[in-house]
C-alpha positions in Angstrom: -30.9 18.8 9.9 -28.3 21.2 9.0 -26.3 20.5 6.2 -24.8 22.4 4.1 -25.9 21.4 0.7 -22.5 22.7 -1.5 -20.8 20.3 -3.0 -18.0 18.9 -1.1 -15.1 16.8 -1.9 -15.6 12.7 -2.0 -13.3 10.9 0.5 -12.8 8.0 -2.7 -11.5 10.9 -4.9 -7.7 9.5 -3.9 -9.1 5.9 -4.8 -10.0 6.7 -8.0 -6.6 9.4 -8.9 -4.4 6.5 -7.4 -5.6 3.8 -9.9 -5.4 6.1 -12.7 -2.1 6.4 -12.2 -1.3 2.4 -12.0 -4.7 1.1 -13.7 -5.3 0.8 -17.6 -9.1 1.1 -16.7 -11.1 2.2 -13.8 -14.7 1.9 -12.9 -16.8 4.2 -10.7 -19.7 2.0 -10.0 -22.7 2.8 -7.8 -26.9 4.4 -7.8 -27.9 6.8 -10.2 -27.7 10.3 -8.8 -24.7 9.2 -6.2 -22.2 11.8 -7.7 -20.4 9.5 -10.1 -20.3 12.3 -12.9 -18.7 15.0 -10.7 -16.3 12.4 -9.0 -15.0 11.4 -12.8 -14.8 15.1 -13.4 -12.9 16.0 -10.3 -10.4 12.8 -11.1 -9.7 14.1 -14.6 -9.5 17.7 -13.7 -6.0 19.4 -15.0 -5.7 16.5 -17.7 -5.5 17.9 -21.0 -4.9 14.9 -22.6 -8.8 13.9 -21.5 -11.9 14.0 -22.8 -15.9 12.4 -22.2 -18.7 11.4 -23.8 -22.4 10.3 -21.8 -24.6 7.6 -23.1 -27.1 9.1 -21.6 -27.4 11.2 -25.1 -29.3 8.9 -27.8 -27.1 10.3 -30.7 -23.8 8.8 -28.7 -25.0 5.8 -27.4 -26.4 5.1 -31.1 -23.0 5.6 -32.3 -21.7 3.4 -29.7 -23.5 0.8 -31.1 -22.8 0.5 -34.2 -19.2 1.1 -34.3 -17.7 -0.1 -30.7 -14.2 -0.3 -32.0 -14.2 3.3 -33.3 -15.9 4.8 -30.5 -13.4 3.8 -27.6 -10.3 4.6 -30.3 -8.8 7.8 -28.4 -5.4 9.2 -27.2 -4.8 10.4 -23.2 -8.4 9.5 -21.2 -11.4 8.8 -22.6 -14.3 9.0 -19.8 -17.4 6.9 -20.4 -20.6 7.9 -18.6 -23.0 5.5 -17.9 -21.1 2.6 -19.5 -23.9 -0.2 -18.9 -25.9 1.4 -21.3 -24.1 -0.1 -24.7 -22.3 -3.1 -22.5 -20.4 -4.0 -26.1 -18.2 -1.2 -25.2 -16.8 -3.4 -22.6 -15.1 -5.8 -25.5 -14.0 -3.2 -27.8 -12.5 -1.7 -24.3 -11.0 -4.8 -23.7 -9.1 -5.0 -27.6 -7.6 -1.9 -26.8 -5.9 -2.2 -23.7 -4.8 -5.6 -24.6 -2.7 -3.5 -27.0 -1.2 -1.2 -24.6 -0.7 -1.5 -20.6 -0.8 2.3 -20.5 -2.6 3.1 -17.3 -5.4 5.6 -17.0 -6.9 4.1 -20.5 -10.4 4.9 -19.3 -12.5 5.9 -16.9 -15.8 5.0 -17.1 -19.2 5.1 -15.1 -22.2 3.5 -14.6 -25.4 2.9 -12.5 -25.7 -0.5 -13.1 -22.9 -3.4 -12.0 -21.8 -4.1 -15.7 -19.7 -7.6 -14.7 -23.4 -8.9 -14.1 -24.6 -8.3 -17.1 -24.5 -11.4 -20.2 -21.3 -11.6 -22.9 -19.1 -8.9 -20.6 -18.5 -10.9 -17.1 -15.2 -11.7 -18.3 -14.2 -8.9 -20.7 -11.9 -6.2 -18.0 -11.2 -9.3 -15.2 -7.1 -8.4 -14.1 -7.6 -4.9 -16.4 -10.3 -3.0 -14.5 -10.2 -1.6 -10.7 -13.7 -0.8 -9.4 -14.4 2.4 -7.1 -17.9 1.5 -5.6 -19.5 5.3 -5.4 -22.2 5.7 -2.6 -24.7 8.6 -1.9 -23.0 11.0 0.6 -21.6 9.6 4.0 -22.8 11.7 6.8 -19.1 12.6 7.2 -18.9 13.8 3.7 -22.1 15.6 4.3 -20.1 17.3 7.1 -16.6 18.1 4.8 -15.1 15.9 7.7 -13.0 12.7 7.6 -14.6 10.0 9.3 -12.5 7.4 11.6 -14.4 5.0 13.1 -13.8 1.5 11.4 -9.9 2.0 12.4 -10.5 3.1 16.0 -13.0 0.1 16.2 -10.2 -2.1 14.9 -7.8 -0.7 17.4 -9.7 -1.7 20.5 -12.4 1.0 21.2 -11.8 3.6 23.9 -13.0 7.1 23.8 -14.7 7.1 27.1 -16.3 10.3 27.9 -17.7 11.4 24.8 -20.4 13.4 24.4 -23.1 14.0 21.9 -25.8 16.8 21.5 -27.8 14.4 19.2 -31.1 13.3 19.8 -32.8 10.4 18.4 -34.9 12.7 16.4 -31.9 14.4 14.8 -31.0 10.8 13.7 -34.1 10.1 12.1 -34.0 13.4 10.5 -30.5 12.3 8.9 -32.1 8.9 7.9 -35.0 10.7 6.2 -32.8 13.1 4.1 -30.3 10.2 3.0 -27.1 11.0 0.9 -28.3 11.7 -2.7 -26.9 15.1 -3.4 -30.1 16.1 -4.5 -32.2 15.0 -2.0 -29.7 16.8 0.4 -30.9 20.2 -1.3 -33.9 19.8 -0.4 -34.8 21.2 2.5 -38.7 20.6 2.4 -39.5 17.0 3.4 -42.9 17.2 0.3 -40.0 18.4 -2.0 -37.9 15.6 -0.9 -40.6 12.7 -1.5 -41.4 14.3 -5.2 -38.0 13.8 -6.0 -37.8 10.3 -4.4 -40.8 9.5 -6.7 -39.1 10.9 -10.0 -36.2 9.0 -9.2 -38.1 5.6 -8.6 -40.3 6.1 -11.7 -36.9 6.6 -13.8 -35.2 3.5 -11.7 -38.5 1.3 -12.5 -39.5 2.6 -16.0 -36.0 2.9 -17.7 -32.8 2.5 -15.9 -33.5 -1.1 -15.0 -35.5 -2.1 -18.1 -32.5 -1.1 -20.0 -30.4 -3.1 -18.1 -32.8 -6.1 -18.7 -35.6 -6.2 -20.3 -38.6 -6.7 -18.2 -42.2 -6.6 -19.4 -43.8 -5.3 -16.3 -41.8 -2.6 -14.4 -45.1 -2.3 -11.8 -44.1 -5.5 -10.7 -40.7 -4.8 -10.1 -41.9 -1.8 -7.8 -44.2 -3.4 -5.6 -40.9 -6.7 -5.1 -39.1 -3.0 -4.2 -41.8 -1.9 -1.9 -41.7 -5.1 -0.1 -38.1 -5.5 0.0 -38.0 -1.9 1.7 -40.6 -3.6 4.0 -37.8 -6.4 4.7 -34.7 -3.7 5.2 -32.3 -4.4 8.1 -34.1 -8.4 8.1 -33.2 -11.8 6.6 -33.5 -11.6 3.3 -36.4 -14.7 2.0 -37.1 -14.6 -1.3 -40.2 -17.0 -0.8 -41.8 -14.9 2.0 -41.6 -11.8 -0.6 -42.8 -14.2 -3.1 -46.2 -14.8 -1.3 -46.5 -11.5 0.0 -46.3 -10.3 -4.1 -48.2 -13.3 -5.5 -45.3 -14.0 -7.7 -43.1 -17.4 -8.6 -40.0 -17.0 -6.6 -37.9 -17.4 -9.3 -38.8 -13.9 -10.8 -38.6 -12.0 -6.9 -35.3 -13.5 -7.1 -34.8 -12.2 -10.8 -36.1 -8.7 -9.8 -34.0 -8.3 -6.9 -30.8 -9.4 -8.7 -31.7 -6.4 -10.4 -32.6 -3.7 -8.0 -29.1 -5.0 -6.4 -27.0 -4.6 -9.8 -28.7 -1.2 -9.4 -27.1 -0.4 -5.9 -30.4 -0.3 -5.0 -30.7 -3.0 -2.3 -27.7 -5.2 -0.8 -27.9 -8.2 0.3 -25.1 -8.4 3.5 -23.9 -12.0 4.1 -24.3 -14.1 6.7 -20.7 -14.0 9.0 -19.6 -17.7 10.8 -17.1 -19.9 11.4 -16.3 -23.6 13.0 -17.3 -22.2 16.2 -20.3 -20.9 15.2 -21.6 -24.1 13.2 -25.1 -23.5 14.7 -25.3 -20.1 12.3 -27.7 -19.2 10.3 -26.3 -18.5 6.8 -29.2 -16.4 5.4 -28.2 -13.2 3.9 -29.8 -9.6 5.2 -31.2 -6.9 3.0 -30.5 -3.1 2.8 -32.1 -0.5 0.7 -28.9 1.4 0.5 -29.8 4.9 1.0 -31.9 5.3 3.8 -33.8 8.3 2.3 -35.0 6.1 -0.3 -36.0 3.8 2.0 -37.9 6.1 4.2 -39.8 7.1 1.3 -40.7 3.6 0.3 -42.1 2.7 3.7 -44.1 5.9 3.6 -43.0 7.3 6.5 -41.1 10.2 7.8 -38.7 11.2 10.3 -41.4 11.9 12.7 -43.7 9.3 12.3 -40.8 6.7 12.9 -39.6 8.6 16.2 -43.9 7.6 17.6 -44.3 4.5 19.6 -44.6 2.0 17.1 -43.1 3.9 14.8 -40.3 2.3 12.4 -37.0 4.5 14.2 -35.5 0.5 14.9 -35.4 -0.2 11.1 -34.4 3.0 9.7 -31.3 3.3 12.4 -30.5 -0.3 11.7 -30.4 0.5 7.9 -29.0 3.7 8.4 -26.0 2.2 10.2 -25.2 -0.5 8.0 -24.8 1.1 5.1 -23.2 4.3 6.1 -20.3 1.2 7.4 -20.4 -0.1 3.5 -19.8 3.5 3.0 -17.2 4.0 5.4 -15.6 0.7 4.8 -14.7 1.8 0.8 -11.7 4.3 2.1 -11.1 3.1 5.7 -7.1 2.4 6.1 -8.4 -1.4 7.3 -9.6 -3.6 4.9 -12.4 -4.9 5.8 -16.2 -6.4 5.1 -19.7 -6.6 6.2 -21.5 -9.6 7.6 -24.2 -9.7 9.9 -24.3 -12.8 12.3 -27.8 -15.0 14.1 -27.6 -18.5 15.2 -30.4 -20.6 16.0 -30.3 -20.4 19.6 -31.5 -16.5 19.4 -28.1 -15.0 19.7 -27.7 -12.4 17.0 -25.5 -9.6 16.7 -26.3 -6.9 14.3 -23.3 -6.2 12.1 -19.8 -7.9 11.9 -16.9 -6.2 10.8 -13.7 -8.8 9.5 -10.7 -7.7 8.5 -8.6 -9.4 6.1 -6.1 -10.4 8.7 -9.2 -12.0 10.6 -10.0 -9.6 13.6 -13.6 -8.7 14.1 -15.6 -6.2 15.4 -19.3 -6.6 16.4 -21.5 -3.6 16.4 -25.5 -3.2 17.9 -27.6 -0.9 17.0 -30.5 0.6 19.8 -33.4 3.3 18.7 -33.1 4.0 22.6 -30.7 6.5 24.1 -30.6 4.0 27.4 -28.4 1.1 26.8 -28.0 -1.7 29.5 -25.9 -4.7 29.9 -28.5 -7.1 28.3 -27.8 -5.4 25.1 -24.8 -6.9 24.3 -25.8 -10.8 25.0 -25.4 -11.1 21.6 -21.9 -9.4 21.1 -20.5 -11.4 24.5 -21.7 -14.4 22.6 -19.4 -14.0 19.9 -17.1 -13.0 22.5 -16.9 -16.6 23.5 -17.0 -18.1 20.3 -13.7 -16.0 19.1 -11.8 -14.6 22.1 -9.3 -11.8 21.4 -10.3 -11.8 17.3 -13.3 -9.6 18.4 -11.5 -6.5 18.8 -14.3 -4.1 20.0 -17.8 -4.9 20.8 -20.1 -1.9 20.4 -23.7 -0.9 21.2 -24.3 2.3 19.3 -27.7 4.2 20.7 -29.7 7.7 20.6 -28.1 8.5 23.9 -25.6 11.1 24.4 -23.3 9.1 26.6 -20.0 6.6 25.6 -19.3 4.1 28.5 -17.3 1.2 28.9 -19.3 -2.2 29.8 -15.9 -3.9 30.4 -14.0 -6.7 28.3 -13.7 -4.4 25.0 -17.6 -3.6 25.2 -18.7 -0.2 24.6 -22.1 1.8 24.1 -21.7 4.8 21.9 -23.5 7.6 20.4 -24.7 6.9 16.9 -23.0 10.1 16.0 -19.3 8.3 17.0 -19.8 6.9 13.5 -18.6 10.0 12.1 -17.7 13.0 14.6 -14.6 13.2 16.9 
């Protein structure tokens, strides 16, 4: 795959300048390694009145500790890195705005979703926007803007298109991910050494610190089988069995891996029309370069018959959407949506004003009408709400399948 591996401008960096500028504290939440640190740094650049301490450094984050109040005293902006790592901040924080509705207070980071952790839930609730930070959208990757979620909404039509992609470029894209560091590596061994590093570190410290757990193997092989699970309902009991465990702690552990932006759970979508639903939530690992490293494959083993192409795409899609969805002009959310009778349609877009659009996801570049059963069932269900109805392939072609159905490259997610 050929991407440039430079650094290129975030598409949230206007998200996170505009609440400055209205906000007394802002939040850039999201996985270790996502960019956080150089998206804070960006945000703040030309401010002269700013300054930032890490807590990744023991000396600071001792400090922290044992004198909250004193630490977060500051003039201008103060720029906390890796905020969940002394969560008491979070009240001192709290005493301080209360004192002054000054915007651009603080900015602070963290790889870990802090409003989950005990005694702070409450402490920044009407004070605090939340930028949720990523690994790299493919657009990104590309220094392009990316416009798909509004065209979808607008009633899809860009017949003719063409792609040059193949299904193995795809897979190569899933396999690389969007950690900038795994980007620079060109070398797919060099890629899964890093991949391990960064799971040993996730497992041994970052998620211990977050909450103490007194066997971090464990919490690797729930991962492992999670990963296993990516792109399927999410059943905390079948994991459970499969990892000899009480379900109680799977459930713990992945509560954890998912206030680690590690996995998401999406939501089931439904509505009185669709009583027959079924409400269980899907998982993601969120970067699909993680995940192909956990399932122990690689871009060219999935692309073999039998191979695991269907769940990498699937993942791949879904969360470059959550991606997408985090600077797209409509506001909007992720569901995915099954019923009992069989019908199922891989991801559901709703916008707050209530349209929808459906979107399927096909490992095979030939797409026939069969494939959207499950989007012309939700087509009867809501009428006109479902704006488009999309089957997204390895094909090159885009062709219209008639009533606002479409089948689309996998590459319309992000290329004009």
């Amino acid at each position: 795959m050929a991407i440039d591996p430079a650094p290129r401008p975030r598409h949230l960096l206007t998200a996170v300048t505009d609440a400055l500028a209205d906000t007394r504290v802002v939040l850039i939440a999201g996985p270790r390694q996502a960019g956080k640190s150089t998206l804070a740094a960006l945000a703040l650049a030309g401010r002269h009145d700013a300054r930032s301490v890490t807590l990744d450094d023991e000396r600071l984050r001792a400090t922290a500790a044992n004198d909250p109040a004193d630490f977060v005293r500051h003039d201008g902006t103060l720029l906390i890195d890796e905020i969940q790592r002394v969560p008491e901040l979070l009240l001192a924080i709290k005493a301080m705005v209360d004192r002054s509705n000054r915007p651009g207070q603080y900015l602070l980071t963290g790889s870990a979703n802090v409003l989950s952790l005990p005694r702070v839930v409450d402490a920044l609730t009407g004070r605090m926007e939340i930028v949720h930070l990523w690994p790299f959208s493919q657009s990104e990757c590309e220094g392009r803007r990316d416009h798909f979620v509004d065209r979808a909404f607008s009633g899809w039509n860009r017949d003719g298109r063409v792609s040059s992609l193949t299904k193995a470029d795809y897979l190569d894209r899933c396999a690389v991910g969007g950690f900038p560091e795994a980007i620079a590596r060109i070398r797919e061994p060099r890629r899964a050494r890093w991949f391990e590093s960064y799971l040993e570190t996730l497992v041994q410290r970052d998620i211990p610190d977050l909450m103490g757990i007194e066997r971090p193997e464990d919490l690797k092989r729930v991962l492992a089988l999670v990963a296993a699970r990516s792109a399927s309902l999410y059943k905390p009991e079948d994991v459970a069995r499969d990892a000899q465990m009480a379900p109680t702690t799977v459930k713990r552990y992945v509560a954890l891996l998912e206030a680690a932006f590690v996995v998401t759970r999406v939501p089931a979508w439904a509505n009185s029309r669709t009583t027959r639903a079924v409400r269980a939530r899907k998982v993601f690992v969120t970067d699909s370069g993680l995940l192909t490293h956990l399932l122990g494959t690689t871009a060219s083993a999935a692309s073999e018959p039998g191979g695991l192409s269907g769940q990498l795409l699937d993942s791949f899609v879904a969360m470059e959407l959550a991606r997408q969805l985090g600077w797209s002009n409509t506001r909007a959310s992720l569901f995915h949506f099954r019923n009992r009778d069989g019908a199922e349609v891989d991801i559901v877009l709703e916008a707050a004003d209530g349209r929808l659009v459906g979107i399927e996801v096909k490992a095979s570049s030939t797409v026939r009408s069969g494939d959207f059963r499950g989007l012309r069932f939700l087509r009867q269900r809501v009428g006109d709400r479902l704006r488009s109805g999309l089957v997204l392939h390895t094909g090159p072609e885009t062709l219209s399948f008639g009533d606002g159905m479409w089948c689309a490259p996998l590459d319309s997610l992000w290329s004009d």
